[in-house]
C-alpha positions in Angstrom: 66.8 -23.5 -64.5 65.8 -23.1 -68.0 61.8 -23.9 -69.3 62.4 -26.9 -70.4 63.7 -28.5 -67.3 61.6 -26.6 -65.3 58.4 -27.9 -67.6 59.7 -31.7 -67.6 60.0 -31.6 -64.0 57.4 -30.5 -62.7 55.2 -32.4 -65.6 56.7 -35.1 -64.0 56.0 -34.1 -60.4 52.2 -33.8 -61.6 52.1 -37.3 -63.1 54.1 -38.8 -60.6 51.5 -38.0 -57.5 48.6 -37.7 -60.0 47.9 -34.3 -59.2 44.0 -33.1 -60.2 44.5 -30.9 -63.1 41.2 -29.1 -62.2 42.2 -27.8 -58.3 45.7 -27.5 -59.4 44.8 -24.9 -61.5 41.9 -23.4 -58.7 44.9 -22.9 -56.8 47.0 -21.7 -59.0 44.4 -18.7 -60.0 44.4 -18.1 -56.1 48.2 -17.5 -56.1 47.6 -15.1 -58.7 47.9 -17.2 -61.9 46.7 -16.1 -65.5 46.7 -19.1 -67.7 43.4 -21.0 -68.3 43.1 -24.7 -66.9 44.0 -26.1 -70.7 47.0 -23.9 -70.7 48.0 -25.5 -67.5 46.8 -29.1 -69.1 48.9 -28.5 -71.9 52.0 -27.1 -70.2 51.7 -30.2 -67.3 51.9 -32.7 -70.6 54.4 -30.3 -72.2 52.5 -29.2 -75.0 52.5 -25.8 -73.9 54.1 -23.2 -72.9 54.0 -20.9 -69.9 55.6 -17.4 -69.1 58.3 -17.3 -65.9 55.3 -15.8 -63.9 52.8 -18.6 -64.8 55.3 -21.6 -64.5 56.4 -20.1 -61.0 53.1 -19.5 -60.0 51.9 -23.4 -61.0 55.3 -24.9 -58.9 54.0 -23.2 -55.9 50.4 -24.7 -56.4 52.1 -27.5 -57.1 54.0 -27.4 -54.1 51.3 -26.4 -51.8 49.5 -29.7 -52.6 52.3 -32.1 -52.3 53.1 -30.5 -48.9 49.6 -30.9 -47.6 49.8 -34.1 -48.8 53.1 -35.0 -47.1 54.5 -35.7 -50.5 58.1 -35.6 -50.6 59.4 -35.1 -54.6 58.5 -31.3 -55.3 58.1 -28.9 -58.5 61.2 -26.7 -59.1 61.3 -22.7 -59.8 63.0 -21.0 -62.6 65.4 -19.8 -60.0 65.9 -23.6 -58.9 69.3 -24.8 -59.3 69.8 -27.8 -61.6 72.6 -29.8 -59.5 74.6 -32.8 -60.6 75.5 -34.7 -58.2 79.3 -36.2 -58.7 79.6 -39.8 -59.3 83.3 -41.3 -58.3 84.9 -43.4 -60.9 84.7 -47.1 -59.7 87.9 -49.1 -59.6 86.9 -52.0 -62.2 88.7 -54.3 -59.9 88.0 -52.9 -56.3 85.7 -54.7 -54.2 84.3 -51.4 -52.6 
């Protein structure tokens, strides 16, 4: 997955479940994160960037508190896959 997927996503997934910046980035620092809570601020509202490290790092904080949580939609990883899902043409005059 390139950065800016990666960053849109999991921006998203942050806003979505309105995620505290604040222990987001506690636990982020506890999984061994480097970036200062405005870094992760900026990067959540994609203003900023992170390093593969960092943006990993914040997607498994991320991920930690949406499975505690019991929060379904998750933060991807860099090495996250970005699927598209095949949509079948639709007959303009089936029923189905």
């Amino acid at each position: 997955m390139d950065e800016a997927d990666q960053q849109a996503l999991t921006g998203a997934v942050i806003r979505l479940h309105n995620l505290d910046i604040g222990g987001l980035w506690l636990d982020y620092v506890a999984l061994g994160g480097d970036a200062s809570e405005q870094d992760i601020r900026n990067y959540s509202l994609e203003s900023g960037a992170l390093p593969q490290k960092e943006r990993d790092a914040l997607s498994q904080a991320v991920n930690e508190c949406c499975a505690e949580a019991d929060l379904v939609v998750r933060a991807p990883y860099s090495s996250s896959p970005l699927t598209v899902v095949p949509v079948e043409p639709k007959d303009p005059y089936s029923s189905k």
